[in-house]
N, C-alpha and C positions, 0 to 999 in steps of 0.2 A: 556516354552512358545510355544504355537503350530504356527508354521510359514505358513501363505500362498506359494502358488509353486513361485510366484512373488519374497517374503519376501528372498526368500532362493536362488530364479536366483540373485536378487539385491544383497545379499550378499558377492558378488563375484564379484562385477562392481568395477574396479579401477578408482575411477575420474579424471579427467586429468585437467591440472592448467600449469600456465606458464610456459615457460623452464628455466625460470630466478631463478625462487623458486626452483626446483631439486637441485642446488648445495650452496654454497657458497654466499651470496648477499651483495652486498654494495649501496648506499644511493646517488642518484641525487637528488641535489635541485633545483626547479624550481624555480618564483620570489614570492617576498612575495605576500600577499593573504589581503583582505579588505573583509566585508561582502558585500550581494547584494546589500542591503540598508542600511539604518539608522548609516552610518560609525562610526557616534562622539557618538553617545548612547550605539551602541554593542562595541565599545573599552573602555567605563568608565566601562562597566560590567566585560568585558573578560580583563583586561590587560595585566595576566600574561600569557596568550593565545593567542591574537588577535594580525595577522598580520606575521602566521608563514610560512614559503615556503611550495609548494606543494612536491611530494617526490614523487621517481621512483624507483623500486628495479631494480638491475643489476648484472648480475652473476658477482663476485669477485672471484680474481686468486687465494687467499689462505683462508682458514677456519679460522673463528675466533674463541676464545676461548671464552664462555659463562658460566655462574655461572650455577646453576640450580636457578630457578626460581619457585615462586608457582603463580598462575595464578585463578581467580575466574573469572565467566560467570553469565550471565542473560540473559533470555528470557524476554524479555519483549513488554507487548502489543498483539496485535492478533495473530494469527498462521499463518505459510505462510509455505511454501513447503521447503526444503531446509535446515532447522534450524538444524536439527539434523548433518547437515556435515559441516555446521559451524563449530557448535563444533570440529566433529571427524579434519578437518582440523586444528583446532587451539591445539587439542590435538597432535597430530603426530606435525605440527609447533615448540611447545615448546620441546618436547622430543629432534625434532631433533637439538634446540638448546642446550639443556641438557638433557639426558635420566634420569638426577634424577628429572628435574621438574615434578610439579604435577600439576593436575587440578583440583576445586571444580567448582559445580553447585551451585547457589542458587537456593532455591524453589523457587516455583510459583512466581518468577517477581521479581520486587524489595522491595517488602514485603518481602524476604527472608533475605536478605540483613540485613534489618533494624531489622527484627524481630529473625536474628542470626540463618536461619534455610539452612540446606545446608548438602550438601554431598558430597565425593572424587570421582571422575569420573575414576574411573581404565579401562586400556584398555579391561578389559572383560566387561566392561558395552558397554563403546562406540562401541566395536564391534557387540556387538546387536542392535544399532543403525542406521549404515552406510546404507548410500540413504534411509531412510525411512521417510516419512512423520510426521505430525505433532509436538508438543513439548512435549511429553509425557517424556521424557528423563527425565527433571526437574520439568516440567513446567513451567509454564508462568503467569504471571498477568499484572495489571494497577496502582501499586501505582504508583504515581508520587513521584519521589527524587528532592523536591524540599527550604527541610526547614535545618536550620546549626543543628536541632535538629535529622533529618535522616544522617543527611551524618556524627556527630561525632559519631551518634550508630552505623552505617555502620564502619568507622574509626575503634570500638573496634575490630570486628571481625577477620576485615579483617587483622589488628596487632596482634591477639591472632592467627589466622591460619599462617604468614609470609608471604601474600599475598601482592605483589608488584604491582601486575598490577590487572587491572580486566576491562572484555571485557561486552559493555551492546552490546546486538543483537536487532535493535528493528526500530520501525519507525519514521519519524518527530520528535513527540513529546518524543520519549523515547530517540535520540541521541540528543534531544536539553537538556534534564536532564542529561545527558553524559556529555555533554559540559560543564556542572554549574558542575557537581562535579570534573570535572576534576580543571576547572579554579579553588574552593574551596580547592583541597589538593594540589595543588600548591602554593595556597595562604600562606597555612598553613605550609610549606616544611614537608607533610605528607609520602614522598616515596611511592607513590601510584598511578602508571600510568592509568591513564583512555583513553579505545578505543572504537569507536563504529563499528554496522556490520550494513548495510543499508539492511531492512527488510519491506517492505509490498506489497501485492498481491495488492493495490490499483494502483501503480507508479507513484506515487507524489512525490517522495522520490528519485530524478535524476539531476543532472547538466553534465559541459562539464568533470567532473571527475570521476562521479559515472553514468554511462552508463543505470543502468536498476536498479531497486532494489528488491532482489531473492524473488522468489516467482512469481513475475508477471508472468512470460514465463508460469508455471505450470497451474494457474490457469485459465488463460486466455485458454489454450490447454483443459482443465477440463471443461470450460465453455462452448466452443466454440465444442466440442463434444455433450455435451448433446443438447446445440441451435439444432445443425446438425439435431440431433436426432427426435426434435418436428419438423424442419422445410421438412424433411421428412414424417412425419404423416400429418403434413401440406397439403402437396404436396400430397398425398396418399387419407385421406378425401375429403379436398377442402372444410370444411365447416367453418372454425373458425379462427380469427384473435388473433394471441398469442402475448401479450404486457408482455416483457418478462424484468423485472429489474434486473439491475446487481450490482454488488457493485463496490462501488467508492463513497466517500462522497464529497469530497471535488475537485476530478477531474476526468474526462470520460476515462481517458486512457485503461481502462477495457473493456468497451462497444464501443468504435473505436478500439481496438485489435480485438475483435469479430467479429464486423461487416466485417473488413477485411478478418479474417478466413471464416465467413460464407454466404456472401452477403444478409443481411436482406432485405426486401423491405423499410425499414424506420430506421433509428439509429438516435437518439436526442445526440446533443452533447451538455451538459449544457456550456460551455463555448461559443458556437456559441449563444447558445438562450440569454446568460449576454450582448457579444457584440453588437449581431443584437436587443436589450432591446424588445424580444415576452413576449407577456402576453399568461398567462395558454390559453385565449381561439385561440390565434395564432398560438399555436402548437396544438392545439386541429382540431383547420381548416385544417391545414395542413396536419393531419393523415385523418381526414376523405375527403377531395380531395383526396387523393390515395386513400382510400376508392374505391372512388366510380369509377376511372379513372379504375381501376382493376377491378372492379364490368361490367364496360362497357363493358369488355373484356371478361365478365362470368366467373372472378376469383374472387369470394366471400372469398378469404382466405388470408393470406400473416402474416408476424411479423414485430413486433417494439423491438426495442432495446430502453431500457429506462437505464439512468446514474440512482444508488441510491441517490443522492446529487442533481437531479434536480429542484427540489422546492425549494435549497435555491439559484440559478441563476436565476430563473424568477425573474424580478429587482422590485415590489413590494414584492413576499416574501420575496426576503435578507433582505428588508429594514425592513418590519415585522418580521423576525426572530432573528435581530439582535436588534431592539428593545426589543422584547420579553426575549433574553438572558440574557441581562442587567437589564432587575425587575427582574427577575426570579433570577440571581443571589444575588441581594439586598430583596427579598419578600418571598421567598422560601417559608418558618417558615408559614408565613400569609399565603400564598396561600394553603397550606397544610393544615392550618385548616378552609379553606372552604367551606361547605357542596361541594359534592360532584356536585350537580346537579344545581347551582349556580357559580359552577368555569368559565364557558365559558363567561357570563355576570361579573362578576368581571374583569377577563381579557379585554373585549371588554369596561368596565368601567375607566380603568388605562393607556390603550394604546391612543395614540394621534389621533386625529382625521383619519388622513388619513389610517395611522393602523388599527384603529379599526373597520374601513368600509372591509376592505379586510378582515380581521381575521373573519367577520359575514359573507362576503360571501361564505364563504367554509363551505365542508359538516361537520354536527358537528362531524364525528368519525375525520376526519382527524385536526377539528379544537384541538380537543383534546389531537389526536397525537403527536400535535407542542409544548405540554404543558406539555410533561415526563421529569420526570427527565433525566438532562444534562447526558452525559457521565464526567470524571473526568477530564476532560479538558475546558470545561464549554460549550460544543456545543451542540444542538438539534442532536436526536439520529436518524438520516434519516433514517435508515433502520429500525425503524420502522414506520413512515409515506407511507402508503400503496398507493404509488404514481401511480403506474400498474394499481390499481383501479379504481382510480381517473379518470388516462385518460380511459381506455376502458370504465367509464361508461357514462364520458363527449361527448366518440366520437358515443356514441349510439347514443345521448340527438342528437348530431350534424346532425349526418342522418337523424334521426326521422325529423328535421327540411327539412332538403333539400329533402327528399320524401317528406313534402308535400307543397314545392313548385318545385316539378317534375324536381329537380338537382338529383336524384340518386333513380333507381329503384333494386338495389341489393339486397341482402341477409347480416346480419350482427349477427356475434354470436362470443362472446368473449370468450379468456380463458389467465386466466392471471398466471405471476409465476414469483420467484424471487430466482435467484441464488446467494448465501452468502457463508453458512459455508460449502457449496458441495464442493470449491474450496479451501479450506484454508488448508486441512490437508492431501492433495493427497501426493501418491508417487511423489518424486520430480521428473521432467523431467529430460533429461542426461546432458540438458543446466543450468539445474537449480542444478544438482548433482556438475556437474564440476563448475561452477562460485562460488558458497555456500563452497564448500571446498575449492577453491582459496582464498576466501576472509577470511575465518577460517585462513589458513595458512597465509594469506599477517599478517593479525593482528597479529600474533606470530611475525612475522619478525617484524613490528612497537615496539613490547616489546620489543625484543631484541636492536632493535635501540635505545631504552631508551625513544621512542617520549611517550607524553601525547599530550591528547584534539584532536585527529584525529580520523578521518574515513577511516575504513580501503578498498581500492580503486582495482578494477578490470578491466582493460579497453581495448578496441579493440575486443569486444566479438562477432563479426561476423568473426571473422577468427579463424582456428586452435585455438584452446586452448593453444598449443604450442606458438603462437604469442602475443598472452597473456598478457597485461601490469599489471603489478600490483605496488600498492605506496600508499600512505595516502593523505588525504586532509586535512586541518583544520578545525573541523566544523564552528567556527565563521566563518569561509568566506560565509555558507551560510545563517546565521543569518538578520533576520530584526524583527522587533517593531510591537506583532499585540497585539489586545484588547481581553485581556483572564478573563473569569468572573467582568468583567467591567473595570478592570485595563490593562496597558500596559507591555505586558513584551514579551523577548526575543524566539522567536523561530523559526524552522527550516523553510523557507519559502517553501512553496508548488510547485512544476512544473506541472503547468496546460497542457492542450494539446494545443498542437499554433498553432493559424489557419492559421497560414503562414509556417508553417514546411509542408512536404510529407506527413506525413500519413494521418494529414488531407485531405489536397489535391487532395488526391490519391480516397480517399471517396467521398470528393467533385464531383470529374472527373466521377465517375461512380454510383452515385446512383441515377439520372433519371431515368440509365436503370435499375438498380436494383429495385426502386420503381415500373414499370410499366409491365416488365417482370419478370418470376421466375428463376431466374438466383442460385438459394440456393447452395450453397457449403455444404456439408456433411465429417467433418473431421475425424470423425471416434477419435478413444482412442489412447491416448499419446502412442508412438511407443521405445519402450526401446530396441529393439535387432535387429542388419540389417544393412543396410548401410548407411553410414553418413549423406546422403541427406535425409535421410527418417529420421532416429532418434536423428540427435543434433542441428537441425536447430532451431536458435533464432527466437523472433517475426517478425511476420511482421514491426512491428512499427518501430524493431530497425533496421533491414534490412534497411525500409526505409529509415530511418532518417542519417544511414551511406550511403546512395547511394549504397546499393549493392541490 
């Protein structure tokens, strides 16, 4: 394999992780644990789970004696930075509980699992891995483990290899499948621990126990360099206003970390637009007013930061979206053999009055957009609903109006762009190297603790790595009841951005000036070698949100 000069300095990066893990650990309990919501529903499901303590690791005076252990992993769901020292941390973890434990991969997600495909992780493989980006290791997929018919062919494998435990890595929706199979071979007294590793570059995926979830730092650093980079040419032209989407479906935390890094003139935060209930042309108005207040100023240029998931917080699309999920989950079949050129008027024919007025007045590429097949969780696939578009070419529509009733004589030329998968499979940052392998490592310790149905937990990550907390949580504690392909079932509840936490706030406090002045921040490419204030500084967000 030919190694970049990067691939081969990385190589050589020791990550660093609590000082509680180096030696010996033993086991704080905290008080038991309830879910966020829906208490009496997620304990009839989880009861051989629900209502466990939360857990601290502690350096312990004497070394315990452990079995060897064999130990299976999953990737699962999108790529996020980090993954591969997941691993290597949960590999050196287990060793150092027993140097004859082993480790397998499953392939590609949890299709591997079920479909018995897999391989032995020996330390010459992982050592081609360490701090590197992407899930190439194994790979990665999207089956959902969610039927008694996967988890008992899952069951054979994993009793034909002598697999005791097995670690999912993954997000929301892949530790909420965590939690059911754990709860299932529990059920069943299968001997088969189940842990999860809190995974997505989105950071929806957070409470008072899980701090950040890996990937974020990376991504948001990846993102918020290349922003830097247009809002420099920006600056440099002065001809063009860049409506720049990011990803995030279901929460902004991506696009308010950015915005922080790079001071845009404009960042939409779809959680502000759900609360404050703007319709599409409210925020439409509001891009073109700074439009034109900068135009005043003879700055005919500046950026938006668009959430990918904003069209389902404007409170007519949700309503329309979520109607629409709900036939679409019951109509599929039907709508799929509907002439092609006839589907927008079937749709607009089956949806209820109020619906179907909104869903006509959108442009038809975008109406069409809303009408792809779900992803495997039963949701509208926002990233591709070309939302960037949408608005730069609503906020032309908008000008054009206010020239000519003599509110705006500027200049207006769009250039639109949407950052995804640029960020998913970077080198991990040194925040994202050392937390990714803490968390690898803590989940070894949960095995060894004998725990099932936990997540494995890394906390106080603005300070020294050294200071380090690391412990498990229960996933049901963060369980509540939402509407999945028109039925009700059990999953990881979301952590939106809160507009009463800092980092909102902090945006709040300064984007006046940042709309009407060019204030850009330029951060330049994620910093791996140097001094510690330069290369392992956590996000802003979490900076904030700890008060440091």
């Amino acid at each position: 394999m030919v190694k970049s000069a990067l691939q081969v300095a990385r190589a050589a990066y020791k990550p660093k992780m609590p000082k509680a893990l180096y030696g010996s650990v033993k086991i704080e309990e905290g008080a038991a644990t309830q879910s966020v919501a829906d208490q009496e529903e997620v304990k009839k499901l989880f009861p051989n789970t629900y209502g466990m303590p939360t857990l601290k690791f502690v350096e312990a005076s004497e070394k315990a004696n452990y079995p060897a252990i064999n130990v299976g992993v999953i990737l699962s769901g999108g790529q996020a930075p980090g993954g591969h020292n997941v691993i290597a941390g949960l590999f050196d973890g287990i060793k150092n509980l027993n140097s004859g434990s082993r480790l397998y991969g499953f392939l590609m997600g949890p299709g591997g699992l079920v479909d018995h495909n897999y391989k032995e992780l020996t330390g010459e493989i992982i050592d081609e891995y360490r701090n590197t980006g992407g899930f190439d290791i194994i790979g990665s997929g999207r089956t959902k483990l969610e039927s008694k018919e996967q988890f008992d062919k899952g069951l054979e494998i994993l009793k034909k290899l002598d697999i005791k435990a097995l670690v999912i890595i993954g997000g929301d929706d892949s530790n909420t499948n965590a939690c059911v199979l754990a709860e299932y071979y529990k059920a069943i007294n299968a001997g088969v621990q189940v842990i999860g590793c809190p995974k997505t570059i989105d950071g929806d995926l957070k409470n008072e126990m899980i701090e950040t979830s890996f990937g974020f730092d990376t991504a948001c650093k990846v993102y918020a360099e290349v922003i830097g980079n247009i809002q420099r040419d920006c600056n440099s032209a002065r001809k063009y206003w860049h409506f720049i989407k990011l990803m995030g479906r279901s929460a902004s935390h991506i696009a308010l970390e950015c915005a922080l890094q790079v001071q845009p003139n404009i960042c939409i935060i779809s959680e502000e637009v759900e609360a404050k209930k703007l319709s599409r042309d409210d925020i439409v108005t509001d891009i073109a007013k700074a439009v034109a207040r900068r135009a005043a100023d003879g700055n005919n240029f500046g950026t938006v930061l668009i959430p990918e998931g904003l069209i389902e917080f404007i409170p007519a699309m949700k309503v329309l979206i979520s109607e629409l999920n709900d036939f679409l989950a019951h109509h599929q079949d039907e709508f799929n053999a509907v002439p092609k050129d006839e589907q927008l008027a079937y749709i607009r024919k089956n949806l209820s009055a109020d619906n179907s007025k909104v869903f006509a007045s959108l442009p038809d590429g975008v109406a069409r957009q809303l009408t792809l097949d779900r992803d495997p969780h039963g949701n509208v696939q926002v990233s591709l609903i070309e939302t960037e578009k949408l608005l730069a070419e609503m906020v032309g529509n908008k000008l054009a109006e206010m020239k000519a009733e003599g509110k705006y004589s500027g200049k207006f030329a769009s250039q639109v762009h949407f950052f995804g998968y640029e960020g998913r499979c970077a080198a991990p940052s040194n925040y994202d190297a050392d937390y990714c392998y803490s968390l690898g490592y803590t989940a070894a310790a949960l095995i060894g603790a004998g725990k099932t149905g936990y997540m494995s937990s890394v906390r106080n990550t603005t300070a020294p790595a050294s200071e380090w907390i690391a412990g498990g949580v229960p996933v049901t504690m963060m369980m509540n009841m939402e509407r999945r392909h028109g039925e009700m079932k059990p999953v990881i509840r979301k952590a939106l951005v809160e507009l009463d936490g800092a980092p909102f706030k902090y945006l709040v406090a300064n984007r006046e000036a940042w709309a009407v002045g060019t204030e850009f921040v330029y951060p330049g490419p994620i910093q791996y070698f140097g001094p510690t204030e330069v290369c392992d500084q956590p996000t802003i967000t979490l900076k904030l949100e700890q008060g440091k």
